[in-house]
C-alpha positions, 0 to 999 in steps of 0.5 A: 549920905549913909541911910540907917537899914530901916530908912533905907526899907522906907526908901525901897517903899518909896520908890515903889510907891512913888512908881504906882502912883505916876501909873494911877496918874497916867491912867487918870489922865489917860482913861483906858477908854479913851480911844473907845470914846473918841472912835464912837465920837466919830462915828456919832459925827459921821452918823449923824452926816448920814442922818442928814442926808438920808432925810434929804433923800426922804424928804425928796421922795416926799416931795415927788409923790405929792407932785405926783399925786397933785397932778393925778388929782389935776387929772381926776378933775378933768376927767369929772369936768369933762365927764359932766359936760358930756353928761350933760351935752347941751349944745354939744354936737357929735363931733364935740361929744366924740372930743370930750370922749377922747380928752376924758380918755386921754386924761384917764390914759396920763392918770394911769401913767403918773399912778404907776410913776407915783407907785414907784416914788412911793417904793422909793420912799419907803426904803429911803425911810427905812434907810434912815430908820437904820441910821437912826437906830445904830446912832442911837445905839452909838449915843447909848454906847457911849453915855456907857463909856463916859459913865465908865471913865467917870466912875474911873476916874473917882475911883483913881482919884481916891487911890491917888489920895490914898497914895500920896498919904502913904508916900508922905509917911514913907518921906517922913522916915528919911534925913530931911537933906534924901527927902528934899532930893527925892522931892526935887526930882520928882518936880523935875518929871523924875521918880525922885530915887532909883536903886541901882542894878548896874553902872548906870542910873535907872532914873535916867539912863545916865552911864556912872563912870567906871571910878565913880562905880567901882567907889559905890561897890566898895562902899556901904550898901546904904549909901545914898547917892545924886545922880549928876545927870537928873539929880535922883537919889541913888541907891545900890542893890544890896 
């Protein structure tokens, strides 16, 4: 079909149109941030597996000092029993004094060995907790980042979606200046995945890649420069470089 010069600018323009908006399509469907995002939601998931098991560990440490303290206490009440009984001594012979003395000692002696045993759970302890406080920290930086990142891609996206608007009022316009039967076309391809029309800057359609054949070529060289053409592989509106 023979465009006038002017539809033939509005075509160019659509052309041109219709190509920024596939990109603002394509980046509002897929955010920039993407990768960002799904590398942080990553990280969270494994953080958090750390977390969990930093506090095991913690939690073991815990566990082992109070057992260690329970039985240095169990100790310590021996001791103060024992002590009493000597003290005390009724009934006692040397023998029994000389016993109570050395169970006492004995006692005192365990109470040493678990209070240097309890020393070193509660050194263990202490860097298991700041190991899970540096969990804790970098997952609440990972959280931060990536409330950040999600703030970022929404507020993209709006912004993509009024571009978009703005976008397709604009090729409206442009479609509105064309013979009803090139707008139709140009329509129909792009409900097929195409960019609706294409100019032509070689023997072969830039829509699709399909070769033009040598005859078919030559009659578009020989003819008018507005002329529209249909691709017979997709269907696109064709147009020659002028």
């Amino acid at each position: 079909m023979l465009i006038t010069p002017d539809q033939r600018t509005a075509l160019e323009s659509l052309i041109a149109v219709a190509a920024r908006g596939r990109a603002l399509r394509h980046e509002h469907d897929n955010p920039k941030q993407a990768e960002q995002l799904q590398e942080l939601v990553n990280s969270h998931k494994e953080l958090g597996t750390r977390k969990a098991e930093a506090a095991e560990v913690v939690e073991g440490h815990r566990g082992a000092v109070a057992e260690t303290n329970a039985l240095i206490e169990k100790q310590k009440t021996q001791i103060a029993k024992k002590t009493e009984e000597l003290n005390d001594g009724t009934g006692l012979t040397s023998r029994d004094l000389v016993n109570l003395q050395n169970e006492i000692a004995a006692h005192e002696e365990r109470v040493g060995e678990l209070e240097e045993i309890e020393l070193g759970s509660m050194e263990e302890l202490e860097a298991a907790e700041a190991g899970l406080a540096d969990v804790d920290r970098r997952l609440d930086e990972v959280t931060a980042e990536g409330r950040s990142v999600q703030t970022a891609v929404k507020e993209r996206k709006a912004e993509l979606s009024g571009e978009l608007e703005d976008n397709s009022a604009e090729a409206e316009k442009l479609r509105e200046q064309l013979p009803t039967a090139v707008a139709s076309q140009f329509d129909t391809n792009i409900a097929q995945g195409g960019p609706g029309a294409a100019i032509l800057t070689g023997p072969n359609c830039q829509a699709c890649g399909q070769e033009i054949g040598a005859a078919t070529w030559k009659t578009m060289l020989a003819g008018d420069a507005n002329e529209t053409y249909e691709c017979e592989e997709c269907e696109a509106v064709l147009l020659r470089r002028s």
